[in-house]
N, C-alpha and C positions, 0 to 999 in steps of 0.2 A: 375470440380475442386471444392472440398471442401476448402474455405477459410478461414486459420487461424482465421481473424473476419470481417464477413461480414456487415460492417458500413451503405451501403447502404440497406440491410435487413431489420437490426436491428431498423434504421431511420424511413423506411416505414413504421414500424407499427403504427409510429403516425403523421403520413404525414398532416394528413391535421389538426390537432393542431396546428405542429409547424409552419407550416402554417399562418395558422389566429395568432397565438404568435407574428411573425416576421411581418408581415403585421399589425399588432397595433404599434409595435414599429417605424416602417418607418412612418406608416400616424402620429404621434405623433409628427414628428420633433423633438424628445429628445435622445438623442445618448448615455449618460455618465450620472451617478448618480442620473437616474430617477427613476419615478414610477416601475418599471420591477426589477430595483437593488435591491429596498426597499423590493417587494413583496418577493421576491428569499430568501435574507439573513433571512428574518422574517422566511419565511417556511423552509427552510433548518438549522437554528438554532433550530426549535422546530422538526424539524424529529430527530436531532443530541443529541437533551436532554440537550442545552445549551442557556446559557442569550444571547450569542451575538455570531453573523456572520460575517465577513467581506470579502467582494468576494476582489478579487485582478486577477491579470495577470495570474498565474498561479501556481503550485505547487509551482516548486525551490522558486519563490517570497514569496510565502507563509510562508514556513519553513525562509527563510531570516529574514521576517518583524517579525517572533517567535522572535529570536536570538536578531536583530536589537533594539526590545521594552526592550528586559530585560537587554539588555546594556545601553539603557535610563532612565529605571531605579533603573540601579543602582546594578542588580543584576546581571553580568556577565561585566567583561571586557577583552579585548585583553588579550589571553595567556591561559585564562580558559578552562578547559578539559569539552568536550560532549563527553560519553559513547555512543555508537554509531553499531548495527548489521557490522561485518565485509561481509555476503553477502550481504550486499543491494542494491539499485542500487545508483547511482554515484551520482544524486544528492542531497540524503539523507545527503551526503558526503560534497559536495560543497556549499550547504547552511554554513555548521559548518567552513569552512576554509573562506570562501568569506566575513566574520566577524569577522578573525582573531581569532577566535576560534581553540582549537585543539581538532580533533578528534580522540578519543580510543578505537581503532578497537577489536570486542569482537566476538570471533567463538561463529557460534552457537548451538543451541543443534542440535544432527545427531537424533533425532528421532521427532522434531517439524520443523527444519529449521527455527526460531525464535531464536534470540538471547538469550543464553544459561544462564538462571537467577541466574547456580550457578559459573558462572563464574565473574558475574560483580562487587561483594565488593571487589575481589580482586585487582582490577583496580582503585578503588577509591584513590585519592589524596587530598591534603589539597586545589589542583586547581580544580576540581571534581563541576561542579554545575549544571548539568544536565544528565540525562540519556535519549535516544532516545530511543523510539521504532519502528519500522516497520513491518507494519501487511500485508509481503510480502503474495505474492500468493492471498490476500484475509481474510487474514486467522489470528488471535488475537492471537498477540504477548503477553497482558497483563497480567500476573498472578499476584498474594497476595504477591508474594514473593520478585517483582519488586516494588509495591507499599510500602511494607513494609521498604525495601531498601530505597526508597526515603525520607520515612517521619523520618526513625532515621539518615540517616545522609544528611536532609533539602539537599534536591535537587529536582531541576523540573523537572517534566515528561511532556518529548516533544513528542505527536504523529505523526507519517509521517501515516497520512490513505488515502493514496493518490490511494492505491491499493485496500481501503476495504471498499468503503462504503457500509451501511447498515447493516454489521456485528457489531458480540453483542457479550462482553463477558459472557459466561458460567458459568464457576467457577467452581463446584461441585454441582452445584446448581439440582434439579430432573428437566427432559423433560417439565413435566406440566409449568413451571415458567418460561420457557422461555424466552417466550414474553414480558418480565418485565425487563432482565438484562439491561443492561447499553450499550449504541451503542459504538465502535469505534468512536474514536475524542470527547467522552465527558471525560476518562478516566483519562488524565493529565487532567494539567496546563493550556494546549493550546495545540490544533491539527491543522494541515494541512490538505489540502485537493487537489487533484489536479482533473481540470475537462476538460482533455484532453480528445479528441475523443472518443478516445479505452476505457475507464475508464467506470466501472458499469454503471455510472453516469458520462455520457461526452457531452459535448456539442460540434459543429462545427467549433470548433477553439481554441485558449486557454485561459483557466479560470482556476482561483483555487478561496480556501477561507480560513480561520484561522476564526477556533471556539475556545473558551473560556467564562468562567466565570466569568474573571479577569475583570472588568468593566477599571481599570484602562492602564491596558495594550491592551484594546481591543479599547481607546481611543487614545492608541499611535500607535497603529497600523496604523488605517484609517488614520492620519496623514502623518505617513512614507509612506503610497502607495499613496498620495497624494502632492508629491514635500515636506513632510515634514509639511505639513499646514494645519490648522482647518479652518482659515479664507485667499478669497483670498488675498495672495500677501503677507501675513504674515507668515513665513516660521518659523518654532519653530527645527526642525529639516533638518538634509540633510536628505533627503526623496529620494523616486524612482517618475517612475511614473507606478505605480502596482494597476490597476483598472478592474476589471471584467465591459462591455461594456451592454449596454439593450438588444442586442440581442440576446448574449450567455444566460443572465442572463434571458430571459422569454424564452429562448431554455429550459433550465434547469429546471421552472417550471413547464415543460409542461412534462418532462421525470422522475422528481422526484416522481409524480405522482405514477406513474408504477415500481418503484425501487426494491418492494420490492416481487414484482407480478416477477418481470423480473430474481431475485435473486434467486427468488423462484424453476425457470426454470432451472437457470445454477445448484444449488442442484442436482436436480433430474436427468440431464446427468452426475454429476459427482458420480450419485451415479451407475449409468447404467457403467461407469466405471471402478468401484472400485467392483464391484459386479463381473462383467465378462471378463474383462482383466488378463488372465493367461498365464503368458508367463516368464520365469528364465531371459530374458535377459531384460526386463521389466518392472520396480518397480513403486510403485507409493506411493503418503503419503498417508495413510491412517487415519481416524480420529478415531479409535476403537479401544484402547487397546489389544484387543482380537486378532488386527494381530502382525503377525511376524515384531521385530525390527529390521530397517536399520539400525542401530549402530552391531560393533561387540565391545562387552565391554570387560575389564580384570578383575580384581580380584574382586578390590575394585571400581567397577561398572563404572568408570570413560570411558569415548567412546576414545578406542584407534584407530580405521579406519573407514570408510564406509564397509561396506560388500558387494562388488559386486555380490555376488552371492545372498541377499537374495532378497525376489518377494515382500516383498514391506516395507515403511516409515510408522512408528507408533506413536501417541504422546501417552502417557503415562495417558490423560484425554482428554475426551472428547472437541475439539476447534472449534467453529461457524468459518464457511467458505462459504465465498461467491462469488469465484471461480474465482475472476479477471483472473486465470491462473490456468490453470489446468497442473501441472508439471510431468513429466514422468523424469525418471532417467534410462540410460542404460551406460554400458563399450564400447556399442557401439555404440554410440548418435549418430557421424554423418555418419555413413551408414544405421544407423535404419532414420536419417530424408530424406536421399535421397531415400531409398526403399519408405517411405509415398509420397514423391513428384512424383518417378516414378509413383504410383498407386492414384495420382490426389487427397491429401491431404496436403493441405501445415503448415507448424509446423515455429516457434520460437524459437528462446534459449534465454532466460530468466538467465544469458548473459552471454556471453560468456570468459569476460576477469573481474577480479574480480578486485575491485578499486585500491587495493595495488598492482597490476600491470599494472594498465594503468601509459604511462608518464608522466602524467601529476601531478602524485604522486609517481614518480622515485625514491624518497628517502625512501621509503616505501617497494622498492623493494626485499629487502634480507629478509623482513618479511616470517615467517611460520606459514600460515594460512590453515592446511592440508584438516579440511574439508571443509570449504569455498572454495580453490582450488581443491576440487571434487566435488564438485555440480556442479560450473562452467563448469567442465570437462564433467559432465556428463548429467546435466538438459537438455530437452527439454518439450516446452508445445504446447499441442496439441488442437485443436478447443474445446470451452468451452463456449459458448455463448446461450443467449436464443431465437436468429432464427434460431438453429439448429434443424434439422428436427430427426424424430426418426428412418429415413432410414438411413441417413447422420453419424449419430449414430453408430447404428447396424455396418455399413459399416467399421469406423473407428474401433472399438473391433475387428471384426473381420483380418483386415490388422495386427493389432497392435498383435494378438493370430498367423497371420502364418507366424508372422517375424523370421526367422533363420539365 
């Protein structure tokens, strides 16, 4: 069996690091906001291209303590509108409502799967004080056109990169310069980060962190994930208790390491991919203008459906992707995921019920949200990791070419 992500692999390859990592912090006797925490946010701030780190519990906490500080102060209060990707995943969602915040669900574009940057002025309100982005798949949701949004009508940009570390935006910028752009999560205001297992960058349990520049809000942050308090027993805020632990936190040291070596890996399968996967009933995103668009447009260029028939997803400029998910799209998703499982490849959907249909957002439900309710319908993601071998590889093209 080829497994969707093989964690215990993946882990190996630096076994005996995290190793001696976790064995410094047990003989240490220091559990919670030691040495380990300090080293982590220090170096995962300056990989991020940011003044300040703050590890915490995990994503969802993350994105909360975003939300929580700029209602402290001062800049958001109960009722205020977060712009918000309508395919995201659910807790991009319940960060924005779990602070009384409302979120404004935005389709997004059918040729990036990124929320669709000519849609969102029109959403703007006099309640409007933030725009989210999610750089689902991996993959930089951020253009010029978003930031520009932001800065004329003064709103903050919240990043969810919980899916993308180490990705950079691009821009128009030439190949050579690459290496220079700006990473995910320095891009707003304040980013998220979630460092769940499965995550580029996951450690053994859960963590997250919220990067920023904001000196001041990155002082209320550590606060809020700390019972609310700078000093013990002096409580300034009603706080959580939202702390990333030494263990996770020199797990992470030890994998950030290798982040970019490891992202490096998942590229280069997803380019084995995108190069040799031919199949009508099997689409995939493509990052190259040059391919054929998943949107079927009408006159005045506007995306009136997905186009089932066509063989693959295009963005319209080239977008850094660093493969958290490597998403396939078919009309026949779940007989195309049990023919892979029959022939010992197991797949994902990357999910299945989209937010304005789950219950727990029932009142949302008469919502039409047509292509977000077709990717749902249609996405699956298939093995994309960098201890995939290059048989394991081969193997899956080939299943995925004599699917009928």
């Amino acid at each position: 069996m080829i497994k969707y992500l093989d964690l215990k692999r993946i882990n190996g390859q630096h076994d005996g690091e995290i190793r001696e990592a976790v064995n410094k912090v047990l003989d240490s006797g220091w559990y919670l906001k030691g040495e380990a925490t300090r080293q982590f946010e220090q170096a995962y701030a300056e990989y991020i291209g940011t003044r300040y780190c703050i590890g915490c519990g995990n994503g969802l906490d993350a994105l909360k303590l975003i939300f929580r500080a700029n209602m402290e102060m001062g800049v958001m209060q109960v009722g205020d509108e977060v712009i918000v990707p309508a395919n995201t995943y659910i807790a991009s969602i319940l960060a924005i409502t779990e602070c009384g915040l409302n979120p404004i669900l935005v389709e997004p574009s059918p040729d990036t799967l990124q929320i669709d940057d000519t849609l969102i002025e029109q959403t703007i309100t006099s309640r409007t004080k933030a725009i989210m982005i999610v750089h689902l798949y991996g993959r930089c949701a951020y253009t010029d056109r978003i930031g520009d949004i932001c800065r004329c009508h003064n709103l903050k940009l919240i990043e969810d990169n919980a899916q993308a570390h180490g990705c950079v935006f691009l821009g128009d910028c030439p190949p050579e310069t690459y290496s220079t752009q700006l990473k995910t999560g320095s891009l707003g205001h304040a980013a998220a980060h979630s460092f769940y297992p499965g995550k580029n960058l996951g450690t053994f349990g859960d963590a997250g962190a919220v990067t920023t520049n904001d000196s001041q809000l990155a002082d209320i942050i550590r606060a809020l994930g700390n019972y609310g308090s700078h000093q013990k027993y002096v409580h300034d805020y009603q706080g959580y208790n939202s702390r990333i632990d030494e263990i996770q936190a020199a797990i992470l040291s030890v994998k950030l390491k290798y982040l970019d070596t490891d992202n490096q890996r998942r590229k280069e399968i997803a380019a084995h991919y995108e190069r040799e996967v031919s199949n009508p009933l099997v689409r995939l995103l493509l990052s190259t203008p040059e391919q054929a668009s998943f949107a079927a447009r009408d006159s005045v260029g506007s995306a009136s459906h997905i186009d089932c028939n066509s063989a693959s997803l295009t963005s319209h400029s080239v977008r850094d992707c660093v493969y958290h998910i490597f998403p396939i799209f078919s009309p026949q998703r779940d007989r195309l995921q049990k023919y892979l499982a029959q022939n010992g490849v197991e797949t994902q959907i990357h999910y299945p019920i989209p937010p304005h249909k789950q219950r727990c957002y029932k009142e949302w439900s008469t919502l039409s949200l047509p292509i977000t309710e077709q990717i749902h319908a249609q996405e699956l993601s298939i093995p994309c990791h960098q201890a995939l071998t290059d048989e394991e590889i081969t193997r899956i093209i080939a299943l995925l070419n004599a699917f009928r």
